[in-house]
C-alpha positions in Angstrom: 0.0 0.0 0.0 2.5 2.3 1.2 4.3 1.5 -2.4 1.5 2.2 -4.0 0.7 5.9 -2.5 4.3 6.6 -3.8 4.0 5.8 -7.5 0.4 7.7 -7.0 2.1 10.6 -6.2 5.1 10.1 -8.4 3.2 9.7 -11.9 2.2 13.5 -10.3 -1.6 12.6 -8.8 -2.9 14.4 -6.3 -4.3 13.5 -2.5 -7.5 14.7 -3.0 -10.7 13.8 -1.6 -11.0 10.7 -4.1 -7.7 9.6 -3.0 -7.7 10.3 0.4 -11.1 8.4 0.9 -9.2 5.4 -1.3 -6.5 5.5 1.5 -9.0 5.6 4.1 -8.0 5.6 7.7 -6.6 1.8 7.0 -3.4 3.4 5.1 -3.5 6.9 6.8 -0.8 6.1 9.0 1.4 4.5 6.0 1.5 8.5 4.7 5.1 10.3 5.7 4.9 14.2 6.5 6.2 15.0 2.5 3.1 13.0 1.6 0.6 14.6 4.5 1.8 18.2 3.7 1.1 18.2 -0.2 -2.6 17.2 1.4 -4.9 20.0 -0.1 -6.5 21.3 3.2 -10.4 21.7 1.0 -10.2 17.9 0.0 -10.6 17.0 4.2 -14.1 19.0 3.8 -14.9 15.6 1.7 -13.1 12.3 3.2 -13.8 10.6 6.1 -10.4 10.1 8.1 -9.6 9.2 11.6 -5.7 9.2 12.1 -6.2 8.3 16.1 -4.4 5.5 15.4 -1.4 7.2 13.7 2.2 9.0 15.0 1.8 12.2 16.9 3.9 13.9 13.6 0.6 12.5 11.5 -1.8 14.0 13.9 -0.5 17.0 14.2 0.1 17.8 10.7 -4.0 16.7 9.9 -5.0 18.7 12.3 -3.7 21.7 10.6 -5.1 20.6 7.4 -8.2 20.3 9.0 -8.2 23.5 11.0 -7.6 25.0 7.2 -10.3 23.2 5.5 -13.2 24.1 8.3 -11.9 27.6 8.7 -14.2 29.2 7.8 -16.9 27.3 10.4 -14.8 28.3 13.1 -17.8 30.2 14.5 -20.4 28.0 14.2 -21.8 25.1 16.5 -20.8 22.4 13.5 -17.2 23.2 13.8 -16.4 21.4 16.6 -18.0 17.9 15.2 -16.1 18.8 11.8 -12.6 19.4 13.4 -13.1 16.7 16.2 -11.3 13.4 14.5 -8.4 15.7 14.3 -8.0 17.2 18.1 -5.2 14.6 18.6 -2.9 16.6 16.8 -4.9 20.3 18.2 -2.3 22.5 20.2 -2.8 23.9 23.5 -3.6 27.2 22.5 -6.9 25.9 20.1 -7.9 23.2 22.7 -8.2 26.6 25.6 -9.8 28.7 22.8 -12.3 25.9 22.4 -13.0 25.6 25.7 -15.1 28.3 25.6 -17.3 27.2 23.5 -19.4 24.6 25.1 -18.6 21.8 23.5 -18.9 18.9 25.7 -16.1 16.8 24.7 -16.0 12.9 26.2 -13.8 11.8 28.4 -12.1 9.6 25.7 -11.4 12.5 23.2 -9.8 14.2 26.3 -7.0 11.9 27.5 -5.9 11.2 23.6 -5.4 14.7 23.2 -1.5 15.9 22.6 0.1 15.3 26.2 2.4 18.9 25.6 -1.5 20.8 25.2 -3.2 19.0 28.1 -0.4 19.4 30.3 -1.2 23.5 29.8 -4.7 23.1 30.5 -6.4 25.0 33.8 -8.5 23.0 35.6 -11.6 25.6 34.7 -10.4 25.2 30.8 -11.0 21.4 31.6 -14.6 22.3 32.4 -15.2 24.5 29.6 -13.8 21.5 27.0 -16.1 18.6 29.0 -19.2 20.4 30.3 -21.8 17.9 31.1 -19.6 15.4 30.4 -16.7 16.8 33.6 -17.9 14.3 36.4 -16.6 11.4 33.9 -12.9 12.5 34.7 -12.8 11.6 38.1 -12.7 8.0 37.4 -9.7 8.5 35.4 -7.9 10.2 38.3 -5.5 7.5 38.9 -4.9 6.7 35.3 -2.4 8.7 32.8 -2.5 11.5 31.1 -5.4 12.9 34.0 -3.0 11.7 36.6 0.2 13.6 35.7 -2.3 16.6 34.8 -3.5 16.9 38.4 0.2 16.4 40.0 0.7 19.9 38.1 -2.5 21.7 39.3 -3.6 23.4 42.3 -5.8 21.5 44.8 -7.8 24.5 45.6 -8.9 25.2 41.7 -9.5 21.2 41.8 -11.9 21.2 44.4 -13.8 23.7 42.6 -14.9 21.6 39.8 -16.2 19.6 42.3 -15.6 16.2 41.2 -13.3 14.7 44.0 -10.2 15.0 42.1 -7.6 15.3 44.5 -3.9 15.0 44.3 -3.0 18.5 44.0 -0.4 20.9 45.2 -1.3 22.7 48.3 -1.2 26.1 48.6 2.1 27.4 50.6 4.0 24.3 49.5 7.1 23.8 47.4 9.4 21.4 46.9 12.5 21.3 47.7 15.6 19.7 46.6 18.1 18.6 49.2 21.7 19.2 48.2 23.9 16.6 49.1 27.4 17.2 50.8 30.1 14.7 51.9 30.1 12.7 55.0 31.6 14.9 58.0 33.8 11.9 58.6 35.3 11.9 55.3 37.6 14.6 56.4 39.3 15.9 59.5 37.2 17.4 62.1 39.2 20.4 62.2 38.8 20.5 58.5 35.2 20.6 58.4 35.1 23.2 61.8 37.5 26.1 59.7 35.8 24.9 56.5 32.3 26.2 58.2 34.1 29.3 59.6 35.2 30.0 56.0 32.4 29.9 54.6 30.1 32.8 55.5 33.2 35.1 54.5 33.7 33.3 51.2 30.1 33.6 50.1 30.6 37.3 51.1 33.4 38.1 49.2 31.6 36.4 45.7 28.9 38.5 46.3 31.3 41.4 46.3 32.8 40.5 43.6 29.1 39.8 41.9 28.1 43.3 42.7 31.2 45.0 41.2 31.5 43.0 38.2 
């Protein structure tokens, strides 16, 4: 198949609707990014694709297509069915703009969206993109990609969805990493004792030097 695509677009044919409907989502995936970008973006207003199955390269390249060919529904209620098959590839900055438009996405659209673009979703963006359909999260608390999405949130904007997601940072805490030093008993203990008596004087004379540089 994948041979077969080539010599199509060798003998200088074009992926248009026709073709792209041949390919069919069976032989999406077989299509490199030379292939998917000489895609006309009109000719997804007439095939039926679903490249959930393909690389993230593919997906993310489709959805540009897409976002192209229903352009100009962008505004209107339809758009969101039109462009949906394509939201695995849909940046973060689209996926926060749609969240604003009430579009009730399921739970299973969600967690196959681009990790990089869910990862910079708010927790009330979340709501806007699953409406009705928000309580369904919670059982996906302890599964990825909602897991490592709540880790980065705040509990307090968690608990306002009102769900019983939990697993949030606190508010006031940070963490903290612990630098490591050598064992006292690695060296003398009158080392260590003038090392420590040093070292408020040294730290004083870099910032010094920081401050005159």
């Amino acid at each position: 198949a994948s041979a077969a695509i080539k010599r199509y677009m060798e003998l200088g044919n074009a992926l248009n609707a026709t073709a792209l409907n041949a390919i069919g989502t069976r032989y999406l995936c077989l299509l490199n990014a030379t292939q998917l970008e000489a895609i006309d973006p009109p000719s997804l207003r007439l095939a039926s694709l679903d490249p959930s199955a393909c690389s993230q390269e593919t997906k993310n390249i489709l959805y540009q297509k897409a976002k192209k060919a229903f352009s100009d529904q962008h505004r209107l209620p339809a758009y969101y069915e039109l462009i949906l098959p394509y939201l695995g590839g849909a940046p973060a900055a689209d996926l926060k703009a749609l969240s604003k438009d009430n579009v009730n996405m399921n739970v299973t659209t969600f967690v196959a969206l681009r990790r990089d673009s869910l990862m910079l979703l708010t927790p009330s963006e979340v709501q806007g993109l699953l409406g009705m359909n928000l309580p369904e999260l919670a059982p996906w608390q302890n599964r990825a990609p909602v897991r490592d999405w709540i880790l980065q949130q705040k509990q307090s904007e968690l608990d306002q969805l009102h769900i019983g997601l939990t697993g949030g940072t606190q508010e006031g805490y940070i963490n903290l990493v612990t630098p490591k030093f050598p064992a006292p008993s690695s060296a003398p203990v009158g080392t260590v004792a003038v090392a420590l008596q040093l070292l408020p004087a040294l730290l004083l004379s870099v910032l010094v030097v920081s401050s005159l540089s």
